[in-house]
VEXDREN-2710 file (C-alpha; in Angstrom, 1 decimal):
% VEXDREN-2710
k/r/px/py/pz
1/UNK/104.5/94.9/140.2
2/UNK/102.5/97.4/142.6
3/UNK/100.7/99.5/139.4
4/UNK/102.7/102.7/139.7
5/UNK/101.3/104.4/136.3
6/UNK/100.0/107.0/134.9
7/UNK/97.6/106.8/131.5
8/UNK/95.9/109.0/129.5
9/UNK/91.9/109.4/129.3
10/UNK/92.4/108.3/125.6
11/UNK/94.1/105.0/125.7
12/UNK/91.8/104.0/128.4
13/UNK/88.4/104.7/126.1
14/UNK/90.4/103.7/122.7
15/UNK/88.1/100.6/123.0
16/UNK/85.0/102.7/123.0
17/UNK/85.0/103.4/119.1
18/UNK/84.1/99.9/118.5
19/UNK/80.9/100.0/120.1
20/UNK/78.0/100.0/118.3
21/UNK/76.1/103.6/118.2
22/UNK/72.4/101.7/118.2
23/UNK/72.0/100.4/121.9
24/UNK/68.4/98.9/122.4
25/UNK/66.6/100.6/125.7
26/UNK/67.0/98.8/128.7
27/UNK/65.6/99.0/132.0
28/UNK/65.0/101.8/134.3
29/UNK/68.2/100.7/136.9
30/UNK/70.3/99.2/133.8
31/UNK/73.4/101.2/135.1
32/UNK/73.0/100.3/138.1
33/UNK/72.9/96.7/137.3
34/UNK/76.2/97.2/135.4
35/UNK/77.9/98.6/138.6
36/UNK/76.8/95.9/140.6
37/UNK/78.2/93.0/138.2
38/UNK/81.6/95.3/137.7
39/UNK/81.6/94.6/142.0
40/UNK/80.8/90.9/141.4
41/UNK/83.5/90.6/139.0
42/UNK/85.9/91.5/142.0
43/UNK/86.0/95.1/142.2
44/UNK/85.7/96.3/146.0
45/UNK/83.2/99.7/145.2
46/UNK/82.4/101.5/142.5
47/UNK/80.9/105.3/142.1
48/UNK/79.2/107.1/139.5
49/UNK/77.9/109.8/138.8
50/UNK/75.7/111.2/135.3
51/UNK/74.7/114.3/134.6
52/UNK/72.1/115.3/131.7
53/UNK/69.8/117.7/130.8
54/UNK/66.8/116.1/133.3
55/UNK/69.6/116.7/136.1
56/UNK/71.8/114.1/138.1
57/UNK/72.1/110.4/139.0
58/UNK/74.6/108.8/141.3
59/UNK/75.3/105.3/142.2
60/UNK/77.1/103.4/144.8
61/UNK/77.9/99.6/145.0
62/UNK/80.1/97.8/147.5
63/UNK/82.2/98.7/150.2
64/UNK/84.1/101.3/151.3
65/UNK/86.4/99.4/153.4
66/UNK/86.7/95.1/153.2
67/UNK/87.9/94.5/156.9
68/UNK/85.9/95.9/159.0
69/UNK/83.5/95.9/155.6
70/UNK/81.8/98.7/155.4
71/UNK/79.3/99.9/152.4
72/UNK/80.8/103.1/150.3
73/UNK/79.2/106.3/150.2
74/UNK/78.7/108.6/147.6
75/UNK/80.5/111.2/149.5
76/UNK/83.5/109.0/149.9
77/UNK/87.1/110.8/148.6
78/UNK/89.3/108.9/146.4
79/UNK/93.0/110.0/145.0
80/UNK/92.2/110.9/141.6
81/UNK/95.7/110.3/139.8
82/UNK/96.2/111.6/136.9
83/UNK/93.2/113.7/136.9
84/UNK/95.4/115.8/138.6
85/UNK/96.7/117.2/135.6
86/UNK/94.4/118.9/134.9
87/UNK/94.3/121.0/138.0
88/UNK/97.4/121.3/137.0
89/UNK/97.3/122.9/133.6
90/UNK/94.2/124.9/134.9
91/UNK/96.9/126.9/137.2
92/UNK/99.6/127.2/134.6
93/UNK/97.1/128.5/132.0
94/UNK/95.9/130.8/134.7
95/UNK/98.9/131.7/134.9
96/UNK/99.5/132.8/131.4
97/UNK/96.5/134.7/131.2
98/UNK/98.0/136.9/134.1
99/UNK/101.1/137.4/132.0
100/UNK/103.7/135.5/135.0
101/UNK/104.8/133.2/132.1
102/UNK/104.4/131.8/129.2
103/UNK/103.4/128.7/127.3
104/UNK/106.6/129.4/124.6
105/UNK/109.0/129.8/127.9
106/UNK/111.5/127.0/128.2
107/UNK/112.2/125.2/131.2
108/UNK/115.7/126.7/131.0
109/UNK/114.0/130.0/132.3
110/UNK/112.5/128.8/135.4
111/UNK/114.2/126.1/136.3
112/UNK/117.9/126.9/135.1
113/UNK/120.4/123.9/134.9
114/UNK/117.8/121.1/136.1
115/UNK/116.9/119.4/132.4
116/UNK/119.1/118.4/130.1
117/UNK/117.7/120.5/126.9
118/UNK/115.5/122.5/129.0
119/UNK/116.3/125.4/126.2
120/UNK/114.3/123.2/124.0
121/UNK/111.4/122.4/125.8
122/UNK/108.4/125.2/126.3
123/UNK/105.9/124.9/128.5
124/UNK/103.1/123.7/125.9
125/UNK/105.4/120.7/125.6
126/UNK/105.4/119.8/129.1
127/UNK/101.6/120.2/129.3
128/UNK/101.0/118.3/125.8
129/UNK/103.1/115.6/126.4
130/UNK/105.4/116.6/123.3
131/UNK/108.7/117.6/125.8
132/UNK/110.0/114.0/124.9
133/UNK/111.1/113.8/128.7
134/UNK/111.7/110.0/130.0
135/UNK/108.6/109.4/132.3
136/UNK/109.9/108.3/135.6
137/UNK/107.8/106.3/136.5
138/UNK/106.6/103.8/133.2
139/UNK/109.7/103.9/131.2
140/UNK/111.2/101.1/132.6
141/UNK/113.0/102.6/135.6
142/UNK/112.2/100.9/138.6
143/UNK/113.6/103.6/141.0
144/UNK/111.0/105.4/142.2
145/UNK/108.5/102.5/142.6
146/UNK/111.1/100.0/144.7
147/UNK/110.4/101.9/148.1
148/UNK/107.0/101.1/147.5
149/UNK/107.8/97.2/146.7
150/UNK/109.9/96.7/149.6
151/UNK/107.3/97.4/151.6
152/UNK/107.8/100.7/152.6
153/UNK/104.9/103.0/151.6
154/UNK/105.6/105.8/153.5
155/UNK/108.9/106.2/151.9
156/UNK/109.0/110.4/150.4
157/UNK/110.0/111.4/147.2
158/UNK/111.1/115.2/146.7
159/UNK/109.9/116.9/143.1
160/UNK/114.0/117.2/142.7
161/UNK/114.8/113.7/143.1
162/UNK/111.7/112.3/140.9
163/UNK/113.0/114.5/138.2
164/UNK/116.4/113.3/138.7
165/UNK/115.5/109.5/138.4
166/UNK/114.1/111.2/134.7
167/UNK/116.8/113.4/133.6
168/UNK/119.0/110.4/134.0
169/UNK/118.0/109.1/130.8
170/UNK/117.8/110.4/127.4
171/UNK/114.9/111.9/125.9
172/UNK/112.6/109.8/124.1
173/UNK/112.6/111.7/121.3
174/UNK/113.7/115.5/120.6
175/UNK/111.4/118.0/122.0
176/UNK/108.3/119.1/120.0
177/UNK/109.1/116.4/117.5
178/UNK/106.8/113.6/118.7
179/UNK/103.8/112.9/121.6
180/UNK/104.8/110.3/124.5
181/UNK/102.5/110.9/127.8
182/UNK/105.2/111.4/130.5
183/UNK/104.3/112.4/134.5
184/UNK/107.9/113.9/134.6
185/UNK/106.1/116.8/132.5
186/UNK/103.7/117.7/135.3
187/UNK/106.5/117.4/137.7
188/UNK/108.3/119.9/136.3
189/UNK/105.1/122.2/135.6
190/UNK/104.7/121.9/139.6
191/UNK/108.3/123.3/139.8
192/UNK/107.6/125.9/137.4
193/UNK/104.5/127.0/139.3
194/UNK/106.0/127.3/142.7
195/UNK/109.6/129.4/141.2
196/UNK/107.1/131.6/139.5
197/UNK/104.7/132.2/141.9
198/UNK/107.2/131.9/145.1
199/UNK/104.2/130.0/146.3
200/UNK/103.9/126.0/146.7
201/UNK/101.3/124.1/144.0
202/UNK/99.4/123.1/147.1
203/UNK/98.2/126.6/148.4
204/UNK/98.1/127.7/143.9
205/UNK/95.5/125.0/143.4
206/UNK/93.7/125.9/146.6
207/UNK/93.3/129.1/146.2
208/UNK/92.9/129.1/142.4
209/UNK/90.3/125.9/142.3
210/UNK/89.4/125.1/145.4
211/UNK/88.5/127.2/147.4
212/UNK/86.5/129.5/144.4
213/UNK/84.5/126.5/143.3
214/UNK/83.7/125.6/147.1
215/UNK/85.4/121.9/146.4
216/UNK/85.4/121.2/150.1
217/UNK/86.3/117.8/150.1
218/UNK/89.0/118.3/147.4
219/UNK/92.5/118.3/148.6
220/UNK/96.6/118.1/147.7
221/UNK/97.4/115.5/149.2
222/UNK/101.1/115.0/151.5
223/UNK/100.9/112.1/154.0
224/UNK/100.7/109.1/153.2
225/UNK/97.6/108.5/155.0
226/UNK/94.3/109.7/152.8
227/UNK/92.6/112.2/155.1
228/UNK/89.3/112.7/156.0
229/UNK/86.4/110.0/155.4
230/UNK/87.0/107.8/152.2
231/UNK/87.5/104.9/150.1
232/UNK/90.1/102.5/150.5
233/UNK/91.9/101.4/147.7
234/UNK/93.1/98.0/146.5
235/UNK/95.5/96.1/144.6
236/UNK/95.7/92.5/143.3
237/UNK/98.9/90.9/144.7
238/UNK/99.0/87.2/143.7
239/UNK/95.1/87.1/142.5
240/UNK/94.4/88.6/146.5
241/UNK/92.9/92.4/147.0
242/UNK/95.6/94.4/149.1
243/UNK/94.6/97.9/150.9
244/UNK/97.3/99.8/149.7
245/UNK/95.8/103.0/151.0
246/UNK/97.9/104.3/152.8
247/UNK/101.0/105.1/150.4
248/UNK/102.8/108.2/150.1
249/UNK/101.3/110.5/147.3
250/UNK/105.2/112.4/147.1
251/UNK/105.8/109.8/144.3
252/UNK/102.6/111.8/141.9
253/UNK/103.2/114.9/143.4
254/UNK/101.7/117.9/140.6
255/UNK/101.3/114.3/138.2
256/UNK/98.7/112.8/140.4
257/UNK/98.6/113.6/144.2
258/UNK/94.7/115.2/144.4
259/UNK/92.0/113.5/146.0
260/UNK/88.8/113.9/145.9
261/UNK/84.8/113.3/145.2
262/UNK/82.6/112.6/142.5
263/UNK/80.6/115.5/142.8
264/UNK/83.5/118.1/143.2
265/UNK/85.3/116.0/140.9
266/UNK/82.2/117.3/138.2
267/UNK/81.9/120.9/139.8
268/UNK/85.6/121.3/138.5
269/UNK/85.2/120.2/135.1
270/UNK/81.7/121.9/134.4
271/UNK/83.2/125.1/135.8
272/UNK/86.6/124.3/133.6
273/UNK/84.7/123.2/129.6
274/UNK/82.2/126.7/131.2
275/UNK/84.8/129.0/131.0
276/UNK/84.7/130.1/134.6
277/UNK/88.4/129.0/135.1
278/UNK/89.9/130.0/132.0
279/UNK/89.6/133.2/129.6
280/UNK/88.7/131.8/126.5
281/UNK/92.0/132.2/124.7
282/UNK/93.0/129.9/127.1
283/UNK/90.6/127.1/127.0
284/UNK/90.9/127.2/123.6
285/UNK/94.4/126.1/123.9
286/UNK/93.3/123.8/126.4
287/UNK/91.3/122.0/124.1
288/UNK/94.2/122.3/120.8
289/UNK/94.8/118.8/120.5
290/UNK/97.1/119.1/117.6
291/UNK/99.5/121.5/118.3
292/UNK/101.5/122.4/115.9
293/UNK/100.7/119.4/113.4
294/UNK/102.1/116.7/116.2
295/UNK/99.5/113.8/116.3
296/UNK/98.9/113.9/120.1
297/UNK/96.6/110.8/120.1
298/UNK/93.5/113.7/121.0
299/UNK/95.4/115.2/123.6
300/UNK/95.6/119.1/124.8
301/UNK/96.9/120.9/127.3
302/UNK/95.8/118.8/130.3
303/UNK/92.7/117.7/128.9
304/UNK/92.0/115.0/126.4
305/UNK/89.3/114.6/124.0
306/UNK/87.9/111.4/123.6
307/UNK/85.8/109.7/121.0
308/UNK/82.8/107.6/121.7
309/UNK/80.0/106.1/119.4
310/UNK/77.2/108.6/121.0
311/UNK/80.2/112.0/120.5
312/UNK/83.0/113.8/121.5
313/UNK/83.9/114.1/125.4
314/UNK/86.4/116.3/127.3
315/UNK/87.9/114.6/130.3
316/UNK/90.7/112.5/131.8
317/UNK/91.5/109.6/133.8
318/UNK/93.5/108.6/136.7
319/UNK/95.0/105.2/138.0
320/UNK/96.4/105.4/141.3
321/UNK/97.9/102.5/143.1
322/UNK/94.4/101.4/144.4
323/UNK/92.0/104.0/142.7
324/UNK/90.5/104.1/138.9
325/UNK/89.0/107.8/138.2
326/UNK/87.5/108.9/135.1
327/UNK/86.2/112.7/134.1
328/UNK/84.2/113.0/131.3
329/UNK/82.0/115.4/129.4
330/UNK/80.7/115.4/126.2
331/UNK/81.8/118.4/124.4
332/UNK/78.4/120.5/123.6
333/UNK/78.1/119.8/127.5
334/UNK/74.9/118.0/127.7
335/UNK/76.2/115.2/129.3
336/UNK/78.8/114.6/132.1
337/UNK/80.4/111.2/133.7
338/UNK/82.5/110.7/136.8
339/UNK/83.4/107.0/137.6
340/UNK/85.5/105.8/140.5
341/UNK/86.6/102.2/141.2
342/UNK/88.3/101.3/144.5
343/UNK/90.7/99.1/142.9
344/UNK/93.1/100.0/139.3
345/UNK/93.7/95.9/139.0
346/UNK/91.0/95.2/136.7
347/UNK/91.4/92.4/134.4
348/UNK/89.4/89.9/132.6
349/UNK/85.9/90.2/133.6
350/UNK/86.1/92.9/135.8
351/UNK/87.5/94.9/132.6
352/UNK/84.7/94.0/130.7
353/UNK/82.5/95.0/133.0
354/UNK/84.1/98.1/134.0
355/UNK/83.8/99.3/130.1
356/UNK/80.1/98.1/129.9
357/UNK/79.8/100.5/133.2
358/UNK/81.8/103.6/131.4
359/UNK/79.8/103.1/127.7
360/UNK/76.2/102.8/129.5
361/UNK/77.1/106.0/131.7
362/UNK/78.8/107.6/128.7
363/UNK/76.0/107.2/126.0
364/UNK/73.3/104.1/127.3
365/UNK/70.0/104.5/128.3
366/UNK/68.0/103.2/131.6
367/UNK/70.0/105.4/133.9
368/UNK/67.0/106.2/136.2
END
């Protein structure tokens, strides 16, 4: 099945905790060793970028495009997925600070008659994952991804009817009770931002984000074709790599339909954990990962917190039919990951040697 998901930041680095803290040194070019065997193991390119306190390494390794094949470049854009979500919550918490909402509104308010229980669900639940709203897109419904299986890529989605698919179904559990990671939550935060701003989340995360941190090659996606130069992206279909570039981003909308670079990809989050986004009442929320005593598996408002054996890092990831993406920075801010992979179908080796690639850039040596 064409990987139509969405996961969090944490259960992708979950494995991470079992690493052992003592790593011996290693050569100067040891992570870029590791991205060239995640490449051999059958991943078309890989990206990455660290930042420390001596400044910033990138690295590149195989191709941008496999027919014509063409090497990748470090200025490549990518869809970033779920990494969108924390645009995302970025606006909405800009929001609150401006006093147009807030996080203890229900969904009833701005979107009247369109959820089932939306008197019950706030805002902070949509953004923490705690609404208890049927994801539409990995809780078993195959609606929204059959368009895609049949062939027909370019097929559009409105916000309406993706929420519709979801509010067919019961909630997974009553609101604020539990934590379930859902992309019908940011759906619905996209409708919120647009009925309270009378402004689409497009031109909100432009001119909020975009355009104020100079993220040039950073961009909402609506065709199905990526714009401007970039990556293509692959699936595994019966153990053979498909481009399945060009696919309609409709179907991630405010969940996941950002693309991007590495480099504004680390602008945003450096400018985000820096508090030149958010007041600090609000990043502070941000970074609440247990709101009111709900075990949210380390996750905030848009943001996750994830453990490693070298510390704590803010970030987030994204898998995108074709793209893996993962923002990371450790939380006194002395250290800062992005990693892209031109491919989410990673499995067996590759997997392996995609989370040697994430722990050496997270907390190994030989980087230079």
């Amino acid at each position: 099945m064409i990987p139509l998901r969405g996961i969090c930041a944490v259960c992708l680095l979950a494995a991470l905790v079992l690493v052992p803290t003592g790593e011996a040194a290693h050569p100067l070019s040891a992570l870029q060793k590791d991205l060239r065997a995640l490449v051999a193991a059958g991943v078309p390119g890989a990206l990455v970028l660290v930042r420390d306190q001596r400044g910033t390494v990138r690295y590149k390794w195989g191709s941008e495009t496999l027919a014509p094949k063409k090497p990748i470049r470090l200025d490549d854009r990518f869809r970033v997925g779920s990494v969108t979500k924390t645009f995302v919550a970025t606006v909405v918490l800009q929001l609150e600070a401006e006093r147009v909402l807030s996080l203890d509104d229900t969904v009833e308010k701005w979107l009247a008659g369109l959820v089932p229980q939306g008197n019950q669900i706030s805002l902070r639940m949509l953004l923490d994952h705690t609404s208890g709203l049927f994801d539409y897109l990995n809780d078993g419904d195959p609606t929204v991804a059959q368009p895609y299986l049949d062939g027909n890529t370019d097929y559009v989605w409105t916000p309406q009817q993706l929420l519709a698919t979801a509010t067919s179904h019961p909630l997974n559990f009553p609101p604020g009770t539990s934590w379930k990671y859902s992309n019908t939550n940011y759906i619905v935060l996209g409708l919120v931002v647009e009925q309270a701003t009378a402004d689409t989340i497009e031109h909100q995360l432009a001119q909020r984000i975009f355009l104020p941190l100079r993220l040039t090659h950073t961009t909402f996606e609506t065709e199905p074709a990526l714009s401007g130069r970039h990556a293509d992206g692959y699936i595994r279909r019966n153990g053979v790599l498909v481009n399945f570039t060009r696919l309609s981003p409709s179907f991630a909308w405010s969940a996941g339909a950002i693309a991007s670079t590495v480099d504004d990809l680390a602008r945003f989050e450096q400018a985000l954990l820096a508090g030149k986004l958010l007041r600090a009442p609000q990043l502070k929320e941000m970074e609440d990962t247990a709101p009111d005593g709900i075990a949210t598996g380390h996750y905030g408002l848009g943001l996750a917190l994830l453990p490693t054996p070298c510390g704590k890092f803010w970030g987030h990831d994204g898998d995108y039919p074709g793209y893996l993406t993962l923002i990371a920075e450790r939380a006194n801010g002395s250290r800062q990951v992005v990693l892209e992979t031109t491919t989410d179908s990673i499995a067996g080796a590759a997997a392996a040697a995609y989370r040697r690639v994430v722990v050496r850039a997270l907390c190994g040596s030989g980087l230079r």
